[in-house]
TORKOL-4160 file (C-alpha; in steps of 0.2 Angstrom, whole numbers, padded with zeros to 4 digits, m for minus):
92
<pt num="1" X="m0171" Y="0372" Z="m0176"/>
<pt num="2" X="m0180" Y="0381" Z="m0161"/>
<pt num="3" X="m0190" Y="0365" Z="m0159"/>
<pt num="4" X="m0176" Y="0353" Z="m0158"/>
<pt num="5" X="m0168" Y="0364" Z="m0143"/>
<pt num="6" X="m0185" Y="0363" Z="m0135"/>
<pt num="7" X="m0186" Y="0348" Z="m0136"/>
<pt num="8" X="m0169" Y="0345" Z="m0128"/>
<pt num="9" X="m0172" Y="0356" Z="m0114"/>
<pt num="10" X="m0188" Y="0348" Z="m0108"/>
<pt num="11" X="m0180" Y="0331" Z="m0110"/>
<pt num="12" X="m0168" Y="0339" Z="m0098"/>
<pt num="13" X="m0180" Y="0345" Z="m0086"/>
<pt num="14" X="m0188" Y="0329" Z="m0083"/>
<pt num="15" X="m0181" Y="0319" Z="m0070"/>
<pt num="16" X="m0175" Y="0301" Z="m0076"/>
<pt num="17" X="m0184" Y="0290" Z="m0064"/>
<pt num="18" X="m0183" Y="0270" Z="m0063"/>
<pt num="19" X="m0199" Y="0266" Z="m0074"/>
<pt num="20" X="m0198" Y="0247" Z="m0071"/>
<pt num="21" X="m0198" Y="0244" Z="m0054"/>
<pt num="22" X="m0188" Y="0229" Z="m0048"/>
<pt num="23" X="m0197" Y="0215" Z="m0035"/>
<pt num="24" X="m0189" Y="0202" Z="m0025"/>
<pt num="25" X="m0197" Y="0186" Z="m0032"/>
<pt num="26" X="m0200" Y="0177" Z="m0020"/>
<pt num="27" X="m0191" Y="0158" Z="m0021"/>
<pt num="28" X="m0200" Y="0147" Z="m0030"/>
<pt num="29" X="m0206" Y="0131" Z="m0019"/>
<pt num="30" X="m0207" Y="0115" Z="m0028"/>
<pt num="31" X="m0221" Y="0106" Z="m0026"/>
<pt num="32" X="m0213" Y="0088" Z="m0030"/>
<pt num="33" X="m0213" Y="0083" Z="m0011"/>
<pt num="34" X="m0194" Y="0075" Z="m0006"/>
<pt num="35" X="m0193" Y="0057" Z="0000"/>
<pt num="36" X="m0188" Y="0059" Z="0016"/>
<pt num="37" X="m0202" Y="0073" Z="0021"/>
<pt num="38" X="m0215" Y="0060" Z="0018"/>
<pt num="39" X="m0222" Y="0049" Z="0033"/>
<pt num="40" X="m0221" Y="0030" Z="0030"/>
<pt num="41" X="m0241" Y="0031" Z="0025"/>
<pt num="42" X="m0236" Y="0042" Z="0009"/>
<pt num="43" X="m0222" Y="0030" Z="0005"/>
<pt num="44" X="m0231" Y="0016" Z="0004"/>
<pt num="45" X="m0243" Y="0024" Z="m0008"/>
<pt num="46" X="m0234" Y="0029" Z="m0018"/>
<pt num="47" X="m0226" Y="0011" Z="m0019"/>
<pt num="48" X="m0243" Y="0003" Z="m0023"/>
<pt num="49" X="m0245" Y="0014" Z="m0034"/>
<pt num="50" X="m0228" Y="0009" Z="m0044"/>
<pt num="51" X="m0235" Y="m0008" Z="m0041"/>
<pt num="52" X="m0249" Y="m0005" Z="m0048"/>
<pt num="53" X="m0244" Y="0003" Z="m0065"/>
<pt num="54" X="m0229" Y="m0010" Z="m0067"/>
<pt num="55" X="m0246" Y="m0023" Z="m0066"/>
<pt num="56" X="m0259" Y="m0015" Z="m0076"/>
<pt num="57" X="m0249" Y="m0011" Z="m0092"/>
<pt num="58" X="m0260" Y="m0010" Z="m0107"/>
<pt num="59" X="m0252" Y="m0018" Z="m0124"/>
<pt num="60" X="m0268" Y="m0016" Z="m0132"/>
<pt num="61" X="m0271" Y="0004" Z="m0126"/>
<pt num="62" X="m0253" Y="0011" Z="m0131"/>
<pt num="63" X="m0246" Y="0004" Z="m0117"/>
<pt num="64" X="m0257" Y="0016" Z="m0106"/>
<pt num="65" X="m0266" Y="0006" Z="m0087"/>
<pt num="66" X="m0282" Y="m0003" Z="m0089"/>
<pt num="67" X="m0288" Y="m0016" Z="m0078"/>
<pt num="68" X="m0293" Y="m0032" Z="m0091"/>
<pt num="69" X="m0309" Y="m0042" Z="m0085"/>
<pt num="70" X="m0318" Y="m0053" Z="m0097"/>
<pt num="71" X="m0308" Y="m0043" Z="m0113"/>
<pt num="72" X="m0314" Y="m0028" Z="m0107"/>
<pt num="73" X="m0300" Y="m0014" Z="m0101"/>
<pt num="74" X="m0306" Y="0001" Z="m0089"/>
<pt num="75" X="m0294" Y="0014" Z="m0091"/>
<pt num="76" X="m0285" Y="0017" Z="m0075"/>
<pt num="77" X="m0278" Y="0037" Z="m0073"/>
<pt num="78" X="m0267" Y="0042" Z="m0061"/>
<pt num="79" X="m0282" Y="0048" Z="m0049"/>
<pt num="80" X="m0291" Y="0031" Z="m0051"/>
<pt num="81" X="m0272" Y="0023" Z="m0046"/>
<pt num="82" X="m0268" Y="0035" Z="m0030"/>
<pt num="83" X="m0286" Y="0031" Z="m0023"/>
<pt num="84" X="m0283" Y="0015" Z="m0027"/>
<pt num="85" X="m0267" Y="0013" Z="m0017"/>
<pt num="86" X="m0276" Y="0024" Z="m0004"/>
<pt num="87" X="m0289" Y="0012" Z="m0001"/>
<pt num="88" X="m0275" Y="m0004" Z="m0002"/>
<pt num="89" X="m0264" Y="0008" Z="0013"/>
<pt num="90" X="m0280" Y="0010" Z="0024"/>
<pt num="91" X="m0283" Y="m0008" Z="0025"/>
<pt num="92" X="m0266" Y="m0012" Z="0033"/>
């Protein structure tokens, strides 16, 4: 029994501190840009490139993009689109 009262008395003697301490997170930014912070340039980019993958719709490739020449489809990813479009933009 003298063990479990010493036990209880050190318990006591500690001082209960917080051991998680709490951070204020800061607010998470979005990294989706919102229509109306883009300049004219970035929206039409990003309508070509709509264009582009309403065009370039593979039936044969799980409806994935390819660009079809002679029956052979290069694979277009969204990289290959956005640069794409970014060469169409600069020519205008």
């Amino acid at each position: 029994m003298e063990l479990d009262t010493a036990n209880e008395e050190t318990e006591e003697e500690i001082p209960k501190s917080k051991s998680v301490k709490t951070r204020k997170k800061a607010t998470a930014t979005n990294r989706v840009p919102k229509e109306g912070k883009l300049d004219e340039k970035e929206k039409m980019i990003g309508e070509i490139m709509m264009q582009l993958k309403d065009k370039y719709v593979c039936n044969h490739h799980n409806h994935k993009h390819c660009f079809v020449k002679d029956n052979r489809h290069l694979s277009l990813s969204n990289v290959s689109l956005s640069m794409w479009a970014q060469d169409i933009v600069s020519i205008y």
